[in-house]
mmCIF file as gemmi writes it, N, C-alpha and C atoms, coordinates in Angstrom:
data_model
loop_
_atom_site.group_PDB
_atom_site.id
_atom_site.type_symbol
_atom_site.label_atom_id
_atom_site.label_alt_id
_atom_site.label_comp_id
_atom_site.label_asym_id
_atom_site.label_entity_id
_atom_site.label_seq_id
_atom_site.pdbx_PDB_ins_code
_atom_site.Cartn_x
_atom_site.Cartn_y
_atom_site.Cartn_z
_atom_site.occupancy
_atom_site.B_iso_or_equiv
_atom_site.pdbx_formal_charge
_atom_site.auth_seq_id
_atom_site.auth_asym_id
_atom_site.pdbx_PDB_model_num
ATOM 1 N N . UNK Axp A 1 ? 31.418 -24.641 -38.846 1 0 ? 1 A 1
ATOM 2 C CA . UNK Axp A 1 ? 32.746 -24.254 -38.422 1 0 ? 1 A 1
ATOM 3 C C . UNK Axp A 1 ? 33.374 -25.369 -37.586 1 0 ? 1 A 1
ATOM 4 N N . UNK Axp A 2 ? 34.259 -26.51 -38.404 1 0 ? 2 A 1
ATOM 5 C CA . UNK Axp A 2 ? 34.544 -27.927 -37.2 1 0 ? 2 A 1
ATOM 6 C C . UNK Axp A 2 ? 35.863 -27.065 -37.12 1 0 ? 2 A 1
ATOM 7 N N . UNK Axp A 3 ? 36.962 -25.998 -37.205 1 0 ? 3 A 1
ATOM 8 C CA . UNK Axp A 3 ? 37.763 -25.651 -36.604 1 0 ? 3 A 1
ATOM 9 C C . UNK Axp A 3 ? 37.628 -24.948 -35.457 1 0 ? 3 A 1
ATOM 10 N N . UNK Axp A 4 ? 36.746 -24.603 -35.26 1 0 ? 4 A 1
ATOM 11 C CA . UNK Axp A 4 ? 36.17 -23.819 -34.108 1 0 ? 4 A 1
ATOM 12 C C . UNK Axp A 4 ? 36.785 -24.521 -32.452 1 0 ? 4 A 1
ATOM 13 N N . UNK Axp A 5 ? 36.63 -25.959 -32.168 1 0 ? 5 A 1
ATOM 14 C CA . UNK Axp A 5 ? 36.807 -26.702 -31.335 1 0 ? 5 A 1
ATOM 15 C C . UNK Axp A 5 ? 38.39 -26.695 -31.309 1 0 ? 5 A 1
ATOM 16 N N . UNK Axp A 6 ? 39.029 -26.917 -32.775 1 0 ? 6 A 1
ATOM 17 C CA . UNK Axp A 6 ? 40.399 -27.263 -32.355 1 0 ? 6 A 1
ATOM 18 C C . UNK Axp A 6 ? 41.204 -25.717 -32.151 1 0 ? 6 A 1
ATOM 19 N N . UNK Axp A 7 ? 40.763 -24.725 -32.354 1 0 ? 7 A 1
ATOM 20 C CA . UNK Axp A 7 ? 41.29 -23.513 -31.787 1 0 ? 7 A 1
ATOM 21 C C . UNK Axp A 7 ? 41.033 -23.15 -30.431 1 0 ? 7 A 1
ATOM 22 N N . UNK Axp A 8 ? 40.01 -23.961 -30.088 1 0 ? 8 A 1
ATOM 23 C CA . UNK Axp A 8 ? 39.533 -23.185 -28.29 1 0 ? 8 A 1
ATOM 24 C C . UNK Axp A 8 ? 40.386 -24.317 -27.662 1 0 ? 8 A 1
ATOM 25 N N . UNK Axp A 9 ? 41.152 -25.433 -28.54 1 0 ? 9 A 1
ATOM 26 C CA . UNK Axp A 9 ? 41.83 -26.333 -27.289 1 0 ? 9 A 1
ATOM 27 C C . UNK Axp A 9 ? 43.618 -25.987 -27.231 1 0 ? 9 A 1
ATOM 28 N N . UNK Axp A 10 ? 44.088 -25.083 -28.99 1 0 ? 10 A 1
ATOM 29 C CA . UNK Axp A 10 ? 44.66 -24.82 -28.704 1 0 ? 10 A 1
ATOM 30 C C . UNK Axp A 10 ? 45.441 -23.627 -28.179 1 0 ? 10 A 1
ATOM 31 N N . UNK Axp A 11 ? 44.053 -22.774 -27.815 1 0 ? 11 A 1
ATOM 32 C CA . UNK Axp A 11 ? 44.602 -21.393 -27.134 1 0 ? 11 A 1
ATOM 33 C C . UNK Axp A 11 ? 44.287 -22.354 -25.639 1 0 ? 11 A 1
ATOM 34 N N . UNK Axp A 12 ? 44.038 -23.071 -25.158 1 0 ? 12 A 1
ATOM 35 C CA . UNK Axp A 12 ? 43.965 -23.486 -24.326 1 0 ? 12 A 1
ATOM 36 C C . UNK Axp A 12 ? 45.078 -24.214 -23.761 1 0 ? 12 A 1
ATOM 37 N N . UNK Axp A 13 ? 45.673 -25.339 -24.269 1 0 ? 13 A 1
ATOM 38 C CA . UNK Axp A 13 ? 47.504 -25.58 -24.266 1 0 ? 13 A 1
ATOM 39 C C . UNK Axp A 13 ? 48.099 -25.02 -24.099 1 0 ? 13 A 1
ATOM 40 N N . UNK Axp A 14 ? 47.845 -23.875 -25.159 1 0 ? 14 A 1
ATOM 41 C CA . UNK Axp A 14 ? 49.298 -22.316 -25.09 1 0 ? 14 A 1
ATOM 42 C C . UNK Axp A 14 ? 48.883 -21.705 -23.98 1 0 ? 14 A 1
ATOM 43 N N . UNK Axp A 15 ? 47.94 -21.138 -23.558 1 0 ? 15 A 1
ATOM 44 C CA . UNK Axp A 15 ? 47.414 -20.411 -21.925 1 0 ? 15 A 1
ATOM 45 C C . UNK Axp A 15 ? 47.711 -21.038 -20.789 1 0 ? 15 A 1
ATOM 46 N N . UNK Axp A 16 ? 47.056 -21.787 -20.625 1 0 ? 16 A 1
ATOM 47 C CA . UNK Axp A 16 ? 46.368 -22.741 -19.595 1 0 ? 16 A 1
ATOM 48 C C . UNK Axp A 16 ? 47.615 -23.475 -18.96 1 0 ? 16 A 1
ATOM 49 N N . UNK Axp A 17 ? 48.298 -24.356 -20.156 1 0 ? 17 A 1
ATOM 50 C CA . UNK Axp A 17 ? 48.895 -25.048 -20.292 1 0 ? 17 A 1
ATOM 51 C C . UNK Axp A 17 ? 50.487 -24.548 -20.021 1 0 ? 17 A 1
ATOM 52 N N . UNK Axp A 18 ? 50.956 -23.395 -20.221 1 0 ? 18 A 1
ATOM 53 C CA . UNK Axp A 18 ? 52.305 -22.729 -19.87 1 0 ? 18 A 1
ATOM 54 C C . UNK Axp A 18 ? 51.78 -22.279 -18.566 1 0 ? 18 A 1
ATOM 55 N N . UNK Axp A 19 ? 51.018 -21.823 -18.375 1 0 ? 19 A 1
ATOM 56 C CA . UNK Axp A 19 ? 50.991 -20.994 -17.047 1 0 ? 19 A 1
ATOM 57 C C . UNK Axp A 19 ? 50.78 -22.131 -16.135 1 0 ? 19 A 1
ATOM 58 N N . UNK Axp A 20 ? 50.404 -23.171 -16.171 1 0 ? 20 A 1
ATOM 59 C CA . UNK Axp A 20 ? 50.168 -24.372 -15.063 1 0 ? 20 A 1
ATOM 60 C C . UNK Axp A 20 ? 51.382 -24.572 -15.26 1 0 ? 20 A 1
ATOM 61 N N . UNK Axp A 21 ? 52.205 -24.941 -15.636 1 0 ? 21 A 1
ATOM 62 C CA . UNK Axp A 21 ? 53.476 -25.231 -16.017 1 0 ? 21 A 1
ATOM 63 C C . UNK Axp A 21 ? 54.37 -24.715 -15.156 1 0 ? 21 A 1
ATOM 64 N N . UNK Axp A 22 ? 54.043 -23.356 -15.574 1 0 ? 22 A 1
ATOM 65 C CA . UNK Axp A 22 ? 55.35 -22.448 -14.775 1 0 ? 22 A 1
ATOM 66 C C . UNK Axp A 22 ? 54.611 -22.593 -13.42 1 0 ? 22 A 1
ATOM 67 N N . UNK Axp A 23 ? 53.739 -22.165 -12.767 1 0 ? 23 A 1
ATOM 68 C CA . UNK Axp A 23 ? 53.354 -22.89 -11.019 1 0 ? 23 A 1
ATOM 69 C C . UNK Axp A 23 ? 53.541 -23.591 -10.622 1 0 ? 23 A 1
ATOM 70 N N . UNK Axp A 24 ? 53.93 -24.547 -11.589 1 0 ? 24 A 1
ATOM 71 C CA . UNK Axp A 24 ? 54.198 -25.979 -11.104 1 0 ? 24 A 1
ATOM 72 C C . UNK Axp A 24 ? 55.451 -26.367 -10.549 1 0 ? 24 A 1
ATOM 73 N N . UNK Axp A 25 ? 56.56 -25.18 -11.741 1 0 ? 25 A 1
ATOM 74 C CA . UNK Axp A 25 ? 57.638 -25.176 -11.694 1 0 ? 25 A 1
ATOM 75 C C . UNK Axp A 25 ? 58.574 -24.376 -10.677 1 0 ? 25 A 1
ATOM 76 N N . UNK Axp A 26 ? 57.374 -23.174 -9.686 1 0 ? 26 A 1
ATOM 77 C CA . UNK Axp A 26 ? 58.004 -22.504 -9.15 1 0 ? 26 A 1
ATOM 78 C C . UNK Axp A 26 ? 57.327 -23.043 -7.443 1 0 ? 26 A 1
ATOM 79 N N . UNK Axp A 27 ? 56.663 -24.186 -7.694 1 0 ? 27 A 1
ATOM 80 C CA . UNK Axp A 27 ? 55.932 -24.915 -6.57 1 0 ? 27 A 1
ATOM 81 C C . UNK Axp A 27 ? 55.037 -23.81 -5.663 1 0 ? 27 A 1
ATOM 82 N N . UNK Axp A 28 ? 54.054 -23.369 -6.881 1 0 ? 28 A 1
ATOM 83 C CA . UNK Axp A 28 ? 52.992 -22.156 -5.84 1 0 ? 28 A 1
ATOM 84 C C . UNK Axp A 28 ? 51.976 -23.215 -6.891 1 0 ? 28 A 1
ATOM 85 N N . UNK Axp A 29 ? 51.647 -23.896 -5.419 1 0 ? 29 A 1
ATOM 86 C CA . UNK Axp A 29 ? 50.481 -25.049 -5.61 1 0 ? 29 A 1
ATOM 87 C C . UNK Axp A 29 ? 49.282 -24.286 -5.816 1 0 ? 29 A 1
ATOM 88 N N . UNK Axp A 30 ? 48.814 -23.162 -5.011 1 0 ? 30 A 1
ATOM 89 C CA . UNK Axp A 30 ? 47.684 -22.266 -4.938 1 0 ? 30 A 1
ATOM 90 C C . UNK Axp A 30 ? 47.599 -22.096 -6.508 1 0 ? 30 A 1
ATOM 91 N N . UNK Axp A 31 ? 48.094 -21.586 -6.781 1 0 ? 31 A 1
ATOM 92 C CA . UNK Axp A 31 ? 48.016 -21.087 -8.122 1 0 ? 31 A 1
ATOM 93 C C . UNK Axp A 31 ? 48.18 -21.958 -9.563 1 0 ? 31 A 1
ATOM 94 N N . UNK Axp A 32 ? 48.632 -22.814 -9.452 1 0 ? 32 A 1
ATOM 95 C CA . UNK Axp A 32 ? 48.775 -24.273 -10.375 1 0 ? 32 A 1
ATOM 96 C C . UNK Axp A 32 ? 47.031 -24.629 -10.03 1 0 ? 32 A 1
ATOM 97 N N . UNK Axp A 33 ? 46.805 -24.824 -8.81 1 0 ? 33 A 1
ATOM 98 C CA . UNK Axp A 33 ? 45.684 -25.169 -8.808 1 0 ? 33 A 1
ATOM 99 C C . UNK Axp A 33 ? 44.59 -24.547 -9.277 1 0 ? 33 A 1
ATOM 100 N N . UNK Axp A 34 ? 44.567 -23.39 -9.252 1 0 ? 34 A 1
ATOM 101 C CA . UNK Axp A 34 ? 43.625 -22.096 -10.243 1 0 ? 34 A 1
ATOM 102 C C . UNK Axp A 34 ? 43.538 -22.315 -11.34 1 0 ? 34 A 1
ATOM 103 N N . UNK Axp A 35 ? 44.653 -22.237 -11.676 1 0 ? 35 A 1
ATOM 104 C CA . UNK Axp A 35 ? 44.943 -22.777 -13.529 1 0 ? 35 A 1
ATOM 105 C C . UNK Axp A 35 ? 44.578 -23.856 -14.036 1 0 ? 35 A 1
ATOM 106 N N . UNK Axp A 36 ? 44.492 -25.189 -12.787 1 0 ? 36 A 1
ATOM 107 C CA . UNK Axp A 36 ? 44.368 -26.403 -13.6 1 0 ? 36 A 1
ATOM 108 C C . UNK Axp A 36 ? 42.574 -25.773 -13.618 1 0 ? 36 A 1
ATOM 109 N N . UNK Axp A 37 ? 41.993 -25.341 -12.281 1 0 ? 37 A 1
ATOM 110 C CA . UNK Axp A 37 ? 40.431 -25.064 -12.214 1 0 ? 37 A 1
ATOM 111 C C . UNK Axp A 37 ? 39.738 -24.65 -13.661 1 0 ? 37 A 1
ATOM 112 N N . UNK Axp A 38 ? 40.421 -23.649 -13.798 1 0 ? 38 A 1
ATOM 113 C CA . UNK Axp A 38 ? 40.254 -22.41 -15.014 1 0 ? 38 A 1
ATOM 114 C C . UNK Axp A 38 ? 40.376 -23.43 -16.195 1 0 ? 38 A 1
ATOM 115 N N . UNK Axp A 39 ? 41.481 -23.949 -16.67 1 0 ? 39 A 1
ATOM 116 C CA . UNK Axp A 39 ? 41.715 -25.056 -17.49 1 0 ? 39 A 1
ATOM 117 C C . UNK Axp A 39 ? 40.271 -25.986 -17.862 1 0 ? 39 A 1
ATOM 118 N N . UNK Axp A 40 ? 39.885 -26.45 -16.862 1 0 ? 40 A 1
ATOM 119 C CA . UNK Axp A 40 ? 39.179 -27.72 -17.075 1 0 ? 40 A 1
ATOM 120 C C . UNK Axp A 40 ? 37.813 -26.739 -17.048 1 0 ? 40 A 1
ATOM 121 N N . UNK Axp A 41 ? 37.437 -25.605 -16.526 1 0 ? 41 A 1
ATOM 122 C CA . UNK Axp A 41 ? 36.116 -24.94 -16.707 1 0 ? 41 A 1
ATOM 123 C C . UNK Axp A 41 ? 36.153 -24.784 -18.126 1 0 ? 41 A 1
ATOM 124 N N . UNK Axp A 42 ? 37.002 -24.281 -18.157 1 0 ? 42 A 1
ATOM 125 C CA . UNK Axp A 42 ? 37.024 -23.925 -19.961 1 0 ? 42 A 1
ATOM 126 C C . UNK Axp A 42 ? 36.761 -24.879 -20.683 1 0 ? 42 A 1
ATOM 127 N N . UNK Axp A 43 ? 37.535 -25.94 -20.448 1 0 ? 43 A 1
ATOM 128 C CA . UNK Axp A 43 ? 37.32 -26.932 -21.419 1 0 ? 43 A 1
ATOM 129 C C . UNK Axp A 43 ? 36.303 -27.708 -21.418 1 0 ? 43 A 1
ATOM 130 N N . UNK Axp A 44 ? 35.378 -27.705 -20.73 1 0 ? 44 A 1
ATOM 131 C CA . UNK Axp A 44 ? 34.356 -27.939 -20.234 1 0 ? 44 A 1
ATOM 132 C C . UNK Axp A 44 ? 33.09 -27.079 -20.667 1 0 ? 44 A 1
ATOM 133 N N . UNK Axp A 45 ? 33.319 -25.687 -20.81 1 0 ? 45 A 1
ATOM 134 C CA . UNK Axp A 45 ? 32.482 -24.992 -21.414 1 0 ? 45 A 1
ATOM 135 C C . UNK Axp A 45 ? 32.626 -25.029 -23.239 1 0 ? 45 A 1
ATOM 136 N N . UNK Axp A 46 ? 33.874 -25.307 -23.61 1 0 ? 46 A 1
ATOM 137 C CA . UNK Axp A 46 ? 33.764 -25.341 -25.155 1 0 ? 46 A 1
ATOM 138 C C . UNK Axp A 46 ? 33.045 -26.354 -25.545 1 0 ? 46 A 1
ATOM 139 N N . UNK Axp A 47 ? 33.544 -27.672 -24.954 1 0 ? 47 A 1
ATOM 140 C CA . UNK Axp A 47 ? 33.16 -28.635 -25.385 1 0 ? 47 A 1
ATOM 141 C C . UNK Axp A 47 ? 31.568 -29.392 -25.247 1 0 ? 47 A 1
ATOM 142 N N . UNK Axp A 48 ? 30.9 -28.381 -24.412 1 0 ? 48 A 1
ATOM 143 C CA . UNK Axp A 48 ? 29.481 -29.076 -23.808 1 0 ? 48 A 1
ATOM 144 C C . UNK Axp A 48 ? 28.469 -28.73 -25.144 1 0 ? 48 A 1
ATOM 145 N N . UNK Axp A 49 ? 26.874 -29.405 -25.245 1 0 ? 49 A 1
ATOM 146 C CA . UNK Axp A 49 ? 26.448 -29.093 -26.145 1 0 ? 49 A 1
ATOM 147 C C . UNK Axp A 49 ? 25.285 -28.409 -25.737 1 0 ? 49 A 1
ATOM 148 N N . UNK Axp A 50 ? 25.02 -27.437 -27.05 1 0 ? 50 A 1
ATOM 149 C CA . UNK Axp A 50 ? 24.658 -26.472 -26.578 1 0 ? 50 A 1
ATOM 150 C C . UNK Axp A 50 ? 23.024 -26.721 -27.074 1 0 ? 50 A 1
């Protein structure tokens, strides 16, 4: 399954990626910062080998 990777990065863009966005945009650093956390755990957990 090599699509497997490019779907967990792009529910990850669309999630991750709008919602850091909009924190960013409404300057609630706390929470941009969660998201970027959450973001990079994730991406971090798809991508490691198992």
């Amino acid at each position: 399954m090599k699509n497997r990777s490019f779907a967990n990065l792009a529910v990850f863009a669309i999630f991750f990626g709008i919602a850091l966005v909009e924190a960013l945009r409404n300057q609630n650093w706390l929470e941009a910062l969660l998201f970027a956390a959450l973001g990079i755990l994730s991406l971090w957990a798809d991508f490691k080998k198992k």
